[in-house]
C-alpha positions as CSV (number, residue, x, y, z in Angstrom):
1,X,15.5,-10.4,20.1
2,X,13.9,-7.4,20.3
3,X,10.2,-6.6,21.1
4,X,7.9,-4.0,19.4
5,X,8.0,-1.6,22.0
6,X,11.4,-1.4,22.2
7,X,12.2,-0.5,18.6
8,X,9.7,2.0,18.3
9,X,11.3,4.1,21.9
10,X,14.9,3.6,20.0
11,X,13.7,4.8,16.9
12,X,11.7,7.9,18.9
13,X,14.8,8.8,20.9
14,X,16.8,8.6,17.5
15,X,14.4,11.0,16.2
16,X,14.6,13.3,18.8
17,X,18.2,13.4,18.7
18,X,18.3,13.9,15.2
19,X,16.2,16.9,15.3
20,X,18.1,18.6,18.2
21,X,21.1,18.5,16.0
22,X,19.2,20.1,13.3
23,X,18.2,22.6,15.4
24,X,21.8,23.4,16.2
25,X,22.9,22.9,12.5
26,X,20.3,25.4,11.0
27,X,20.9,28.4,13.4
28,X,25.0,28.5,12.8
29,X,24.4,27.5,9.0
30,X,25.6,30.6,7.1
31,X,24.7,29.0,3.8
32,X,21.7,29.2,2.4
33,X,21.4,26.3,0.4
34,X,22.8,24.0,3.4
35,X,20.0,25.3,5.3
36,X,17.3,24.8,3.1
37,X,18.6,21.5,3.2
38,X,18.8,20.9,6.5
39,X,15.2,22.6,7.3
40,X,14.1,19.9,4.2
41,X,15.6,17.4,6.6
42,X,14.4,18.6,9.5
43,X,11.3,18.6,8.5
44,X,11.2,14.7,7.2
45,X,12.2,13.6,11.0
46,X,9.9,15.8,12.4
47,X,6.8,13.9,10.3
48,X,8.5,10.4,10.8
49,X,8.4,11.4,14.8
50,X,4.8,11.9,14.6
51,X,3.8,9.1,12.8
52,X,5.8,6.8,15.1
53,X,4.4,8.9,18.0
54,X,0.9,8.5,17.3
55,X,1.9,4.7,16.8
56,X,3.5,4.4,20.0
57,X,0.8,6.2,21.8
58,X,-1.8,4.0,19.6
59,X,-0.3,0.3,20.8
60,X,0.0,1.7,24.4
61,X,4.1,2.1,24.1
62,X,3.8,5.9,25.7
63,X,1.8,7.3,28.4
64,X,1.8,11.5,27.7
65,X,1.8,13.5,30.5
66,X,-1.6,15.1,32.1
67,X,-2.2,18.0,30.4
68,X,-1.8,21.4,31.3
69,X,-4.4,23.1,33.5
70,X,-5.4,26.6,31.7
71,X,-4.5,28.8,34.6
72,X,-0.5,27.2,33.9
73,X,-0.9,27.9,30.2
74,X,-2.0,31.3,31.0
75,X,0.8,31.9,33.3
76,X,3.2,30.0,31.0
77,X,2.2,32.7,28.4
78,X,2.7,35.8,30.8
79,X,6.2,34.6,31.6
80,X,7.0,34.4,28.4
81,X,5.7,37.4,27.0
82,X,7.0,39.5,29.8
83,X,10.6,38.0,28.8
84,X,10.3,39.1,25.6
């Protein structure tokens, strides 16, 4: 049988997946209406992640990483604007 915690990281990586192939879908999509949809779809997964996220993270299922120290955001942001 399946525990909690194990659901909830199936259903997370499930989500993810899902909204990597949306990504995919919506930049070839030519038509308009199909990508509306798509974006609408998208969009559902991308609430449903956080929810589950925030429950995950709430029950002790997922440990986020450190965050960032402001001199890596800073260069983070220099790299990136410089590529641009």
């Amino acid at each position: 049988m399946f525990q909690d915690k194990e659901i909830v990281s199936d259903y997370l990586a499930g989500l993810n997946a899902s909204l990597t192939g949306y990504a995919h879908m919506i930049t070839q999509s030519n038509n308009s209406e199909l990508r509306q949809a798509l974006i609408q779809l998208r969009n559902q997964d991308e609430s449903r992640q956080r929810t589950l996220y925030s429950y995950a993270l709430q029950k002790g299922y997922y440990q986020p990483a450190a965050p960032a120290s402001e001199e890596v955001v800073q260069q983070l942001k220099s790299q990136l604007t410089q590529e641009q």
